[in-house]
Biopython code that builds the backbone (N, CA, C, O; Angstrom):
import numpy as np
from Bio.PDB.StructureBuilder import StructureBuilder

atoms = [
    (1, "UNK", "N", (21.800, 100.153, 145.290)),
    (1, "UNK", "CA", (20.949, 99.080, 144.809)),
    (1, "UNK", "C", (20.702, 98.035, 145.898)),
    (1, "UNK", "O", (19.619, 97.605, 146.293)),
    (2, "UNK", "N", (21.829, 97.747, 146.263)),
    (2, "UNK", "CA", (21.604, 96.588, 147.960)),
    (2, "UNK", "C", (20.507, 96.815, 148.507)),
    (2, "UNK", "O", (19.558, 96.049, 148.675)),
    (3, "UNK", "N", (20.718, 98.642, 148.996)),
    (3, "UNK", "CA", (20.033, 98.845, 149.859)),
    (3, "UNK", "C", (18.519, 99.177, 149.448)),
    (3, "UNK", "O", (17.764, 99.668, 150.287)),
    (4, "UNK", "N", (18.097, 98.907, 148.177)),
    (4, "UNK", "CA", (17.087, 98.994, 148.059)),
    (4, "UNK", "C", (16.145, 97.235, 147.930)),
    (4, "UNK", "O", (14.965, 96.975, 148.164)),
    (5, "UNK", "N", (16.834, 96.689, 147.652)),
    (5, "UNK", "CA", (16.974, 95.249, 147.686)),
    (5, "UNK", "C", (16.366, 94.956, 148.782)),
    (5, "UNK", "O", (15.171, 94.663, 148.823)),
    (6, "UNK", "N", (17.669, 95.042, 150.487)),
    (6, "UNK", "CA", (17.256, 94.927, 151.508)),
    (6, "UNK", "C", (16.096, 95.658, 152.046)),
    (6, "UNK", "O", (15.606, 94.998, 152.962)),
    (7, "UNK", "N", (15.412, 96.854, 151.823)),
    (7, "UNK", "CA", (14.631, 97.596, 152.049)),
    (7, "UNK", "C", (13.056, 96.614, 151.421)),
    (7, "UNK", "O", (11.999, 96.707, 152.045)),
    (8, "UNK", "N", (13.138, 96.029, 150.568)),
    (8, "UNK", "CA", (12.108, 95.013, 150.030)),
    (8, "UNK", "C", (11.924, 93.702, 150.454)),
    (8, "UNK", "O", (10.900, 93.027, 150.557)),
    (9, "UNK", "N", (13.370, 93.398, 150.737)),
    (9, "UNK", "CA", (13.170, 91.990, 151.695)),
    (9, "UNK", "C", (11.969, 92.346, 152.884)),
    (9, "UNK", "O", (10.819, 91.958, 153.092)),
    (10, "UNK", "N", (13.018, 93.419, 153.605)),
    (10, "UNK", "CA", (11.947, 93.957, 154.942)),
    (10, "UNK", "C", (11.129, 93.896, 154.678)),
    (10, "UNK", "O", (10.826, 92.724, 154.897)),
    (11, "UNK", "N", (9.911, 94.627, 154.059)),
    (11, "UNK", "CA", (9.050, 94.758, 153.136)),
    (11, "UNK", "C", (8.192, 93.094, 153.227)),
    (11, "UNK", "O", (7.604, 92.664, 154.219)),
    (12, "UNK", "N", (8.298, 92.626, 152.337)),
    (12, "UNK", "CA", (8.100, 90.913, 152.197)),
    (12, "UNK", "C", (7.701, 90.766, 153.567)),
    (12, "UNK", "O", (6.667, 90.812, 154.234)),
    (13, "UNK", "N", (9.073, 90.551, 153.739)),
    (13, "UNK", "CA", (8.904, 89.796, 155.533)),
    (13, "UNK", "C", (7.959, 90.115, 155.985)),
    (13, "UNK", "O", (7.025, 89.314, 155.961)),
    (14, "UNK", "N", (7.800, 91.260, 156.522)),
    (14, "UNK", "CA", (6.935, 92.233, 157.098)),
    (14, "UNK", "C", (5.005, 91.540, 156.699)),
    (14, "UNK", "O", (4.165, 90.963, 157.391)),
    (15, "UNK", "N", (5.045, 92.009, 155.277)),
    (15, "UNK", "CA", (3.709, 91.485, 155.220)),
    (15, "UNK", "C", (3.657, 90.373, 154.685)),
    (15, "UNK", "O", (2.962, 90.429, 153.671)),
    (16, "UNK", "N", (4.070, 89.359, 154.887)),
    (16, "UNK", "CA", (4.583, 87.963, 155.113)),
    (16, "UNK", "C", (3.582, 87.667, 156.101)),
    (16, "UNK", "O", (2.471, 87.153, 155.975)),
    (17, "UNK", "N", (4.528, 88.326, 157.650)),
    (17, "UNK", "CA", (4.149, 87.874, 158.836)),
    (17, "UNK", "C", (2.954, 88.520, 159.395)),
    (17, "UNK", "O", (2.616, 88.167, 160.525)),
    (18, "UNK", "N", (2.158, 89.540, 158.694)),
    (18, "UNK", "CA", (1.186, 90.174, 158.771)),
    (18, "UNK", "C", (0.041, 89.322, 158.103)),
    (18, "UNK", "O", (-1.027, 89.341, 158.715)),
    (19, "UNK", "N", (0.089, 88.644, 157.050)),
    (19, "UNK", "CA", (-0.634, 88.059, 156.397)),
    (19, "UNK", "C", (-1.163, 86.691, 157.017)),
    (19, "UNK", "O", (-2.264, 86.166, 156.851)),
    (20, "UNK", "N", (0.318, 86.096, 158.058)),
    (20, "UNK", "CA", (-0.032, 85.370, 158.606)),
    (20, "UNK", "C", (-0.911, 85.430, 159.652)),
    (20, "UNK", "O", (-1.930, 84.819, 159.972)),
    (21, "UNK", "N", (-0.359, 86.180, 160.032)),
    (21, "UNK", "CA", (-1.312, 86.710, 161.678)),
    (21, "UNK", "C", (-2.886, 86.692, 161.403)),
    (21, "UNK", "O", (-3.862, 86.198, 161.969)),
    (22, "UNK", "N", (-2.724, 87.266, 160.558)),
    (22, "UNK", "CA", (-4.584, 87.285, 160.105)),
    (22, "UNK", "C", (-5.198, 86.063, 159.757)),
    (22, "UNK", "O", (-6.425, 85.977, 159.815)),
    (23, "UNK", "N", (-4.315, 84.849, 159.308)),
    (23, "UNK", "CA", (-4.987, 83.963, 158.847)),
    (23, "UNK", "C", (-4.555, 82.730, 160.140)),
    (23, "UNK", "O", (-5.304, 81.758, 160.242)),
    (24, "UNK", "N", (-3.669, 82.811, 160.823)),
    (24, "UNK", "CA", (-3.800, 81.802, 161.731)),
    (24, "UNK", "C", (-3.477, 82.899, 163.343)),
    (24, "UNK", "O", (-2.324, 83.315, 163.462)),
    (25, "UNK", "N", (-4.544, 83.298, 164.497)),
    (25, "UNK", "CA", (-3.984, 84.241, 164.756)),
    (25, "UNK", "C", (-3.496, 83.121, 166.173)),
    (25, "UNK", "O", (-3.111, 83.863, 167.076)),
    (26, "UNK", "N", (-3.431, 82.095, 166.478)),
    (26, "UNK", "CA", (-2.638, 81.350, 167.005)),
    (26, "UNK", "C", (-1.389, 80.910, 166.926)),
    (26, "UNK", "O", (-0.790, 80.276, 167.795)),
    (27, "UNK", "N", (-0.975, 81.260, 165.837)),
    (27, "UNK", "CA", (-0.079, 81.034, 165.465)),
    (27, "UNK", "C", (1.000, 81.891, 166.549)),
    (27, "UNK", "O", (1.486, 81.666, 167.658)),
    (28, "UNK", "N", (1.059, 83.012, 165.521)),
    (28, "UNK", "CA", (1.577, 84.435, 165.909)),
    (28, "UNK", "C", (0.986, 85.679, 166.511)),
    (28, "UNK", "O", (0.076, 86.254, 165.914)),
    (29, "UNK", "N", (1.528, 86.210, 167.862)),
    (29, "UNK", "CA", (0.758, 87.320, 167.346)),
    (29, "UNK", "C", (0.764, 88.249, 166.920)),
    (29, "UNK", "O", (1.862, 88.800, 166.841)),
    (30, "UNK", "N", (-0.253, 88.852, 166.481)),
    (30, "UNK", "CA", (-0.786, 90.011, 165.869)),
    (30, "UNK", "C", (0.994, 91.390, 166.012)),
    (30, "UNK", "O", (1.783, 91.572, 166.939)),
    (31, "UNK", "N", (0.889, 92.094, 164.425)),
    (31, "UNK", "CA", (1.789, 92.815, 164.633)),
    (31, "UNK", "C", (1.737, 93.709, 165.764)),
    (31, "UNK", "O", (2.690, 93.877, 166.525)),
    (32, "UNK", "N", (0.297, 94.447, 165.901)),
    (32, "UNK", "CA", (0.317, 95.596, 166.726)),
    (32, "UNK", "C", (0.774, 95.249, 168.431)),
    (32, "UNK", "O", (1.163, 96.035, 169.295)),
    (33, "UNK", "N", (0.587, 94.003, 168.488)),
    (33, "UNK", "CA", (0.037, 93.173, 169.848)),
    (33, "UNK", "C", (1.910, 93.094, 170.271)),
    (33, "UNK", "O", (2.296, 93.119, 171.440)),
    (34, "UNK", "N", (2.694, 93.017, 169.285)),
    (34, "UNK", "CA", (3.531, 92.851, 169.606)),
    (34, "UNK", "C", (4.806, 93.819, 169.844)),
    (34, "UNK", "O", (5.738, 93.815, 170.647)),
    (35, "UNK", "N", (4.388, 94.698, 168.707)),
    (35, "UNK", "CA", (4.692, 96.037, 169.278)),
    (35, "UNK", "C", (4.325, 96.716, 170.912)),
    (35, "UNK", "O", (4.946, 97.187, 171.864)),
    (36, "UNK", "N", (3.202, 96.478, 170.600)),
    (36, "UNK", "CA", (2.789, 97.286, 172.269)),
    (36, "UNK", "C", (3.615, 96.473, 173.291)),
    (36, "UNK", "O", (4.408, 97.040, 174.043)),
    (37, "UNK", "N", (3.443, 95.300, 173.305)),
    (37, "UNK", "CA", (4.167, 94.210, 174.126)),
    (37, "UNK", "C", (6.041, 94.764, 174.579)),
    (37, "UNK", "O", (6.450, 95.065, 175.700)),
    (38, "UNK", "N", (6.809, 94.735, 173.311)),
    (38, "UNK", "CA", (7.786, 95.390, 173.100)),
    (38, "UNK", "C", (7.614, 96.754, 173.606)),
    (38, "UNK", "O", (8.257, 96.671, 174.653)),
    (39, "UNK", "N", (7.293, 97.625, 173.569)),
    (39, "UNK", "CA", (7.662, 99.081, 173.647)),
    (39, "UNK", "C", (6.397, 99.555, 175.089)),
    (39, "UNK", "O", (5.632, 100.512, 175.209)),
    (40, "UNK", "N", (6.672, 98.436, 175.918)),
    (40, "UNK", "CA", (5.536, 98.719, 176.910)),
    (40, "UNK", "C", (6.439, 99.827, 178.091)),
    (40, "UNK", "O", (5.776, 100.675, 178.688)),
    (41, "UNK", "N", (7.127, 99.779, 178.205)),
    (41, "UNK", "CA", (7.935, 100.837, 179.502)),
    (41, "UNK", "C", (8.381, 102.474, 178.627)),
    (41, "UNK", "O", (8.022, 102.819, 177.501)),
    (42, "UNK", "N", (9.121, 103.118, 179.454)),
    (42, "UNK", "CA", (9.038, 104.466, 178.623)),
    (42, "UNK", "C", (10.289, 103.888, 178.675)),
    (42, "UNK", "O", (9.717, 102.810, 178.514)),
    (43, "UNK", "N", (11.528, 103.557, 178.750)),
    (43, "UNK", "CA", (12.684, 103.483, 178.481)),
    (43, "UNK", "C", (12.656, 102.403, 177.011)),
    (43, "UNK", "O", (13.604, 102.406, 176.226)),
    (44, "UNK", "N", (11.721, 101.731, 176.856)),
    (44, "UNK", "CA", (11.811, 100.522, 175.214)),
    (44, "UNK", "C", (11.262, 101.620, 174.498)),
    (44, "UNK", "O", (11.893, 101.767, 173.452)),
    (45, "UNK", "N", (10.398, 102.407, 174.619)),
    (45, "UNK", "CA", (9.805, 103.472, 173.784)),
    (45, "UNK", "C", (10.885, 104.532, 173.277)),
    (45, "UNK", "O", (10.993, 104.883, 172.102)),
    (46, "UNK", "N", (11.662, 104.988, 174.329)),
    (46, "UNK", "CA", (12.806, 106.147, 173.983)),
    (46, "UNK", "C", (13.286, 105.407, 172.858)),
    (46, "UNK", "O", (13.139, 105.749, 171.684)),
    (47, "UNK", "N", (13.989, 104.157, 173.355)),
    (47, "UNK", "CA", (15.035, 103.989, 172.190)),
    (47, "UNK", "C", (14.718, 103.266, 171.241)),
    (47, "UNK", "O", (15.545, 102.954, 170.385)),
    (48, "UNK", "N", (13.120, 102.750, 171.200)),
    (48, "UNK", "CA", (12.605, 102.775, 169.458)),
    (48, "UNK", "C", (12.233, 103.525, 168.772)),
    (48, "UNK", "O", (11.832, 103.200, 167.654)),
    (49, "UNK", "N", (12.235, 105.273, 169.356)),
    (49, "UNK", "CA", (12.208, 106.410, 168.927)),
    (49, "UNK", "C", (13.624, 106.729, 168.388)),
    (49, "UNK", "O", (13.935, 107.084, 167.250)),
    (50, "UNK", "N", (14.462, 106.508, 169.541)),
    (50, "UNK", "CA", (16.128, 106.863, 168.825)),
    (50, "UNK", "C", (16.830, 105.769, 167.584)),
    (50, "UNK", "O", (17.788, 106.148, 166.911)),
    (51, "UNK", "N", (16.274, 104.534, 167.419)),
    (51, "UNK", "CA", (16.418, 103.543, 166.645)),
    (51, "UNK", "C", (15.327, 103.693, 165.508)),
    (51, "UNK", "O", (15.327, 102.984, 164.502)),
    (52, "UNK", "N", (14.414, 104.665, 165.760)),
    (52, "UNK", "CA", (13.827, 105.226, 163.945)),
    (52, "UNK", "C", (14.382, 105.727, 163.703)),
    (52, "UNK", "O", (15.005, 105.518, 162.662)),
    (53, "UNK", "N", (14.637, 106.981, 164.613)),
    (53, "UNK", "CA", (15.512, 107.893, 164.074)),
    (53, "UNK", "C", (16.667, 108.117, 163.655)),
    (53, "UNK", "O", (17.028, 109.165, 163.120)),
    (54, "UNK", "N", (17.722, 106.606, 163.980)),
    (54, "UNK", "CA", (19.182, 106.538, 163.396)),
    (54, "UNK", "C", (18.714, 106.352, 162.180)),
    (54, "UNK", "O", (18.870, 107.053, 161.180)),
    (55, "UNK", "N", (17.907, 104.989, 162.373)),
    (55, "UNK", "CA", (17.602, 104.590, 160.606)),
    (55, "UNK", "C", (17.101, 105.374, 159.824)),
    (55, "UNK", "O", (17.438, 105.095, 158.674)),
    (56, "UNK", "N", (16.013, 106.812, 159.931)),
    (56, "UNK", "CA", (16.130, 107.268, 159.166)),
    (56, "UNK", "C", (16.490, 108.120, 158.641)),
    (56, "UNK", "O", (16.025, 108.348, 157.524)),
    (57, "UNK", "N", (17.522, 109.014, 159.227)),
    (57, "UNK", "CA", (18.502, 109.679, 159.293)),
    (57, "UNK", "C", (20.248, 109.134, 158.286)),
    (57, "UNK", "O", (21.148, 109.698, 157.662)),
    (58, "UNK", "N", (19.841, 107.673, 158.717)),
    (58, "UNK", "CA", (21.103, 107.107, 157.764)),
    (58, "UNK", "C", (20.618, 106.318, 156.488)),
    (58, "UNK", "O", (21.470, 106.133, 155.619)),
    (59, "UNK", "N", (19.721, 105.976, 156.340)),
    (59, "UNK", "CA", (18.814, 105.379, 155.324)),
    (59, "UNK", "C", (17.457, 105.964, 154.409)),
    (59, "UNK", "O", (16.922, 105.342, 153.491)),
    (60, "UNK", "N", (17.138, 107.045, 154.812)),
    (60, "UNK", "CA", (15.946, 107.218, 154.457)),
    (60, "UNK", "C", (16.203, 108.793, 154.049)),
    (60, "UNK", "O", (15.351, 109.397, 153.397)),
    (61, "UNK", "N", (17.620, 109.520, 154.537)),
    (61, "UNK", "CA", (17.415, 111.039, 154.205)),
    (61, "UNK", "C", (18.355, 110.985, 153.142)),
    (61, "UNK", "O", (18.987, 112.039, 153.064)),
    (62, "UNK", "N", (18.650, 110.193, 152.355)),
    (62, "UNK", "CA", (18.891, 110.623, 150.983)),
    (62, "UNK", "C", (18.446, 110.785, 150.204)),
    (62, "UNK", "O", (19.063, 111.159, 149.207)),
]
sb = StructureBuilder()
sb.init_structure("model")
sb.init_model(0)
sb.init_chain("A")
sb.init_seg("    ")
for serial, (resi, resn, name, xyz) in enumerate(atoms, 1):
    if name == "N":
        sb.init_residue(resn, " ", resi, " ")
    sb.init_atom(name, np.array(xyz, "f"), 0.0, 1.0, " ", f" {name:<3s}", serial, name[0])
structure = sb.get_structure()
């Protein structure tokens, strides 16, 4: 049950800060903008590939 709880917070948050972006885009930026930003080298890319894949391997394959 927690973990479905926490799985909705994320959730929220998520398009929370998505909702914002669109409406003030000075604010923040943009989700995608920040992703790419983040995962710009091939070594941040590997291990947000290996960091989906823990999570969904420990969270998501039940």
């Amino acid at each position: 049950m927690i973990v479905i709880i926490g799985f909705v917070l994320v959730l929220m948050v998520t398009l929370g800060v998505v909702v914002v972006t669109h409406v003030r885009r000075d604010l923040i930026a943009p989700v995608g903008e920040t992703i790419a930003y983040l995962t710009r080298t091939r070594v941040a890319r590997i291990a947000a590939v290996l960091i989906w894949a823990w999570v969904g391997w420990h969270f998501l394959a039940r």
